[in-house]
N, C-alpha and C positions, 0 to 999 in steps of 0.2 A: 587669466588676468583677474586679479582681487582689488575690494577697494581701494589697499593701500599703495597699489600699483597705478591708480588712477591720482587721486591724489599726490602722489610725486611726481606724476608727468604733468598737473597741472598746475599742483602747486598753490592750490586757492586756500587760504588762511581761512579763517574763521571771523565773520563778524560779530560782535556781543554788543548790546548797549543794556544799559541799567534799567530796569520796568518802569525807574519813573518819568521816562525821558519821554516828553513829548511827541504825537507822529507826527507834524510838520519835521523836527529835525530826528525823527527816524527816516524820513521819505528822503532827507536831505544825506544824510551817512549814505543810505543805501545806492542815490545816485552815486555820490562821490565815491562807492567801492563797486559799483557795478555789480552788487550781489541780488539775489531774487529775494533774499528776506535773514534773515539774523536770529543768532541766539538770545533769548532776553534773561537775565541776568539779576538775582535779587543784590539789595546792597551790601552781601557777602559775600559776593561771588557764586551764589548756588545755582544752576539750571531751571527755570523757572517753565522753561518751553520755549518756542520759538515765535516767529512775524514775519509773515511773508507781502511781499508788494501785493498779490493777490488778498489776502485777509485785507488790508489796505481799503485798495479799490474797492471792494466788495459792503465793507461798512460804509465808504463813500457815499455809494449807491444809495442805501439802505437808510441813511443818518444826513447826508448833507455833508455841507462844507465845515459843521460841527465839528466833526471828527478830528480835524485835524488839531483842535484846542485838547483833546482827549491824550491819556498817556499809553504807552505801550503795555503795560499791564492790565489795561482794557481791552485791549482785544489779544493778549497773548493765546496761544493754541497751548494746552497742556501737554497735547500729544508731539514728541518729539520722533518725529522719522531718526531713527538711528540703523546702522549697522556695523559690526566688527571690523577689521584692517581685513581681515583672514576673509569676508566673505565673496563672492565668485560676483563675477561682474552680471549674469544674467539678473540672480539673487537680489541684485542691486537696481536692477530696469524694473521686477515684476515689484520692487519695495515702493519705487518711485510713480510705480504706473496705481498701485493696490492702496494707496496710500494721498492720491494728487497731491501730494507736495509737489515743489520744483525744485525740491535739494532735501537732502538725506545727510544726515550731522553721520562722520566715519571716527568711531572709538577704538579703542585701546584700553583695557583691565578699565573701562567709566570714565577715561580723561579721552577728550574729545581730540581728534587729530587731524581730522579737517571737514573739510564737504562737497560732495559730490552734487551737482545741477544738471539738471534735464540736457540742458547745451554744452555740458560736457563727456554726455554720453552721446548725444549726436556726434560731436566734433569726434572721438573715439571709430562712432560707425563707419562716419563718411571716410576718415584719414585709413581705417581697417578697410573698407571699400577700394580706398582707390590705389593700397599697395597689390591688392589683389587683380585688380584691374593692369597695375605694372608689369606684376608680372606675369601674368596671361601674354602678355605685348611680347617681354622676354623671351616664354616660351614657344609663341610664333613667329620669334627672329630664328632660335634655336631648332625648329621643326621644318623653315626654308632652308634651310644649311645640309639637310638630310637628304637623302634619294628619297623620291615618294614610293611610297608603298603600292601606288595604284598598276606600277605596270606591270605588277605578277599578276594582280585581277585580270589588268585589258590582253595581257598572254593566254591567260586561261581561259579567257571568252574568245578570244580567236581561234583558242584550239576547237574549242565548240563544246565544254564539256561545262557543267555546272559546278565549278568549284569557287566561280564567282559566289553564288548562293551562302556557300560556308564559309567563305573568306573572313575576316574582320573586317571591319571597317578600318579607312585610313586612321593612322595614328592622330594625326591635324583634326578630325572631327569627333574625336573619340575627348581630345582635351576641350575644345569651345562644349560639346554636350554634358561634360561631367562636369566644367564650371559655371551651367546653366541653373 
């Protein structure tokens, strides 16, 4: 799986506002899209860097309730977490982890084509989790349906010989250990 296969499955657009837009209604857009932070935007359209709700709070902290009279090109981050459509989904955890962003701008030949968030590589794990988890279930519906493997073992220990020892183990215990 690549980024640009994340981005289609989830489909999150890209936020941008103009660097001279105030953070009260940066904090405001951002509520209203549910994004961790945005593209900032000179009044050309050129990529100036990004704003995240943490940068946010973090001046908050630092500055008071100030901040919020300040514009987004005040605290813009120059450095843009980016990666290509083509890059591998790990590629894209160690970008997001190396990096504490909460979202990673996904390109294409420099035009930007959307963005990956920390919660939507969760949402990814858990949902990749729990097909796996399915079909485990599947395959222990599939492995009761079977004759169990155990009664060559419990024949071959009644014979009295040690063939229990080399036996394999049942098949049922062989899939719960190798999906452990």
């Amino acid at each position: 799986m690549n980024a640009a296969d994340i981005v289609e499955q989830y489909g999150r657009g890209v936020p941008a506002i103009v660097q001279s837009t105030k953070l009260v209604d940066v904090c405001e857009y951002l509520l209203s899209c549910r994004a961790p932070g945005t593209v900032i935007l000179s009044e050309y359209g050129e990529v100036k860097g990004t704003l995240s709700q943490k940068d946010i709070i973090n001046a908050s902290g630092r500055l008071g309730s100030s901040v919020m009279q300040m514009v987004a090109s005040d605290l813009v981050r120059d450095l843009v977490p980016a990666c290509e459509t083509t890059t591998h989904i790990i590629q894209v955890m160690e970008l997001l982890n190396n990096t504490a962003s909460e979202f990673v701008l996904v390109t294409e030949h420099g035009e930007i084509k959307g963005m990956i968030t920390l919660a939507d590589v969760h949402d990814l794990l858990l949902h990749a989790l729990t097909e796996e988890v399915a079909e485990t279930a599947d395959t222990a519906d599939d492995t009761d349906a079977k004759p169990a493997p155990r009664k060559k073992a419990a024949a071959a220990k009644s014979a009295g010989s040690d063939a229990e020892a080399a036996a394999p183990p049942p098949a049922e215990y062989e899939e719960i250990r190798n999906s452990a």
